[in-house]
N, C-alpha and C positions, 0 to 999 in steps of 0.2 A: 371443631377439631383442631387441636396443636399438634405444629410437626416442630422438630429443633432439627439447626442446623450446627454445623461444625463456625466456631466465633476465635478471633485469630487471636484476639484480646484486646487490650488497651479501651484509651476513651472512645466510648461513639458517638458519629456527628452526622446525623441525617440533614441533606440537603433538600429532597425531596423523596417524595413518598418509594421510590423506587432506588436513589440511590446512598448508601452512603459509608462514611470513611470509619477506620479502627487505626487508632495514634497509639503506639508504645514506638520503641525504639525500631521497628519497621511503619510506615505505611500503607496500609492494605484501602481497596475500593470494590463496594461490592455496586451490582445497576439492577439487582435482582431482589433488592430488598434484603437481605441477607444470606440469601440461600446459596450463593456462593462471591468467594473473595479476592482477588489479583490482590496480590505486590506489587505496590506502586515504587517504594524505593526503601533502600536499610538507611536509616538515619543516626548521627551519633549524641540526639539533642532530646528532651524532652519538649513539647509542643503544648500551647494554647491554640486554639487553631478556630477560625470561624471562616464561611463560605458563601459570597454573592450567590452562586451559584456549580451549577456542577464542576468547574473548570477554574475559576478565580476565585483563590482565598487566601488570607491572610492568616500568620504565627506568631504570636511572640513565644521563643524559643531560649532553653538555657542550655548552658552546658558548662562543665567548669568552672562557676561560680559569672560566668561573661552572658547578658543577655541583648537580643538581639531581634529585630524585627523583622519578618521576611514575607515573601509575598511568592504565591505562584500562579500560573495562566493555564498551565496545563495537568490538570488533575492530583497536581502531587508529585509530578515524576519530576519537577525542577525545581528548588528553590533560591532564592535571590534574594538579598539584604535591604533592605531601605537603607540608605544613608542620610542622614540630618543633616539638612541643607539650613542653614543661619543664612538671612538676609536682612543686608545691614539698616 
């Protein structure tokens, strides 16, 4: 039997069998397998995005022709820059 659920949109990126994300200009997480979805944050970038696991993952993000690599620890709800560290 197939049931459908209500899909927020964007790219989807299953982390494991129960959880996973929907990337367009918002961030949505479901832990239900889909069946339902939280807002994790509005964003003003477009997202490649891959996931250690539920909580830590990695973007490379554009926006305005500027791309940038970023990283979060807590589900989506913060993201942070890498900065390129040259050593000499």
């Amino acid at each position: 039997i197939w049931e459908s659920y209500e899909y927020p949109g964007g790219d989807l990126l299953y982390v494991s069998e129960s959880t996973a994300y929907a990337f367009s200009d918002e961030i949505y997480i479901s832990n239900d397998g889909g069946q339902t979805w939280e807002l994790q944050k509005q964003v003003t970038w477009e997202a490649e995005a891959s996931f250690v696991d539920v909580d830590l993952g990695w973007a490379v993000v554009r926006a305005d022709g500027e791309v940038a690599l970023v990283f979060t620890t807590n589900r989506g709800l913060q993201w942070e820059i890498i900065e390129p560290v040259l050593v000499p």
